[in-house]
VEXDREN-2710 file (C-alpha; in Angstrom, 1 decimal):
% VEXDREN-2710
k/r/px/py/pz
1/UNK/-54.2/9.6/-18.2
2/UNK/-53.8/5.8/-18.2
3/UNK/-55.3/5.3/-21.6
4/UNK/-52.7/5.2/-24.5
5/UNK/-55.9/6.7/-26.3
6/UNK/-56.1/9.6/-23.9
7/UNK/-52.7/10.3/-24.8
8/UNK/-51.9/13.3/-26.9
9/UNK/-49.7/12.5/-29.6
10/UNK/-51.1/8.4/-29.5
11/UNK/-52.5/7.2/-32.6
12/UNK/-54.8/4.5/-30.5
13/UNK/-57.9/6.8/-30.4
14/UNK/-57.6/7.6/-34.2
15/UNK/-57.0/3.6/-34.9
16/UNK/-60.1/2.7/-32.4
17/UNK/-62.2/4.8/-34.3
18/UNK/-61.3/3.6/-37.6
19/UNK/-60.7/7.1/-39.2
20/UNK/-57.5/8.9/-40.1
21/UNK/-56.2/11.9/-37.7
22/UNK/-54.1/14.9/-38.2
23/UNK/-51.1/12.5/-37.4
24/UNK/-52.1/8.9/-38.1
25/UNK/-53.2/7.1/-41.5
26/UNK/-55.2/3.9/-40.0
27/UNK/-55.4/1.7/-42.8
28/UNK/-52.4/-0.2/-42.7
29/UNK/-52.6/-0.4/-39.5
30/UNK/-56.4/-2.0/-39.5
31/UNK/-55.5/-4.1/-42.7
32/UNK/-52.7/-6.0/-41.0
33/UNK/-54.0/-5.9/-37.8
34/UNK/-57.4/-5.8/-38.1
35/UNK/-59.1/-5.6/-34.4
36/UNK/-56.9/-2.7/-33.1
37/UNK/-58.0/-2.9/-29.2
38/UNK/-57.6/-6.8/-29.3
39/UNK/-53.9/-6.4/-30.8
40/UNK/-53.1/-3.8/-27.5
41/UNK/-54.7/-6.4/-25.2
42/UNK/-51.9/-9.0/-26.4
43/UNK/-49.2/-9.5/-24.5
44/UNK/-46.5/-12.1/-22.8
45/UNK/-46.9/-13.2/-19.3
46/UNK/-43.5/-12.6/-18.2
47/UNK/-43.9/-8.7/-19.9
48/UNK/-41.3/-9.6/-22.7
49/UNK/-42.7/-7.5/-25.5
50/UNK/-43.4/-4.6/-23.3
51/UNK/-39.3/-4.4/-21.8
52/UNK/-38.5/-4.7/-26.0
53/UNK/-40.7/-1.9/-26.7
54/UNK/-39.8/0.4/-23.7
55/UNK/-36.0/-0.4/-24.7
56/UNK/-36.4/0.9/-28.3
57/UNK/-38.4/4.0/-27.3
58/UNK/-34.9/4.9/-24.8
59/UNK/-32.8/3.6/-27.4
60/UNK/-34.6/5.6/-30.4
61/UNK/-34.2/2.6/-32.1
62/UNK/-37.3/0.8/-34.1
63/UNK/-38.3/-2.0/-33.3
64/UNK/-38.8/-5.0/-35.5
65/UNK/-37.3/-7.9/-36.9
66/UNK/-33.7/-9.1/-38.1
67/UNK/-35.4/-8.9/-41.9
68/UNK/-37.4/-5.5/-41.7
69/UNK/-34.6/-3.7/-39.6
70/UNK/-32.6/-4.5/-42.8
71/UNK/-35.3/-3.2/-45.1
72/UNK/-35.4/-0.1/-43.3
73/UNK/-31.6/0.6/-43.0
74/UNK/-31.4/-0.1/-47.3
75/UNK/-34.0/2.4/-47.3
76/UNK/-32.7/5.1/-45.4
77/UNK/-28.6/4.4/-45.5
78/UNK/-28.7/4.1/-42.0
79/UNK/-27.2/1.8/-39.2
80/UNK/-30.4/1.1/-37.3
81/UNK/-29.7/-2.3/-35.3
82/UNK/-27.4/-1.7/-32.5
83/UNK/-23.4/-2.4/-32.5
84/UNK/-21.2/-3.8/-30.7
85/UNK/-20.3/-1.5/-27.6
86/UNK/-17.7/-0.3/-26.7
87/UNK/-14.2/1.7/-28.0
88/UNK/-13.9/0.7/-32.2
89/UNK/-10.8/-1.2/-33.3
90/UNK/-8.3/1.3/-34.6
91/UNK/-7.1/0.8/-38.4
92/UNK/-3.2/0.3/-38.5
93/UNK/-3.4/3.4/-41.0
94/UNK/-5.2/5.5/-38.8
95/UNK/-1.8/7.4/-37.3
END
C-alpha cells in the first residue's frame, strides 16, 4: 500500500471523501484546509516538511508551531516541545 488513503488507521480516505469515519471528524480539517488532496500534494523541494513530520512521529512529539505547541502544553499540563539533552543540573539541596 503506497497510498496514505489505503492505509488502515489514515484519515485521508475519510477527508477525500468529505464524510466523517469511525476515527476521523473531517470538518475542521476541510474548513481550514479546504482541497484536502491538493494540501498532501504540497511540499518543499529539499523534503523539509516531510524530515519534520517523520521526526515527530519517532519523537511522539506534535508537530506545530512555537505558539500552538504552547497552547497545547497549557491545555494538557504537559512539556511537549523538546529540552535540552542531556544529564539535568543538580540543585545544591538535592544531597
Amino acid at each position: 500500500m503506497q497510498q496514505a488513503q489505503d492505509w488502515r488507521w489514515s484519515s485521508v480516505a475519510a477527508h477525500f471523501s468529505g464524510k466523517d469515519d469511525k476515527l476521523a471528524k473531517v470538518a475542521p480539517i476541510l474548513e481550514w484546509y479546504g482541497d484536502f488532496a491538493a494540501l498532501l500534494g504540497q511540499g518543499t523541494a529539499d523534503g523539509t516538511e516531510f524530515k519534520s513530520l517523520r521526526q515527530s512521529e519517532t519523537t511522539g512529539r506534535p508537530l506545530g508551531s512555537e505558539e500552538w505547541m504552547e497552547v497545547l502544553e497549557k491545555m494538557t499540563g504537559t512539556v511537549l516541545k523538546p529540552q535540552k539533552r542531556g544529564p539535568k543540573k543538580r540543585d545544591s539541596n538535592d544531597k
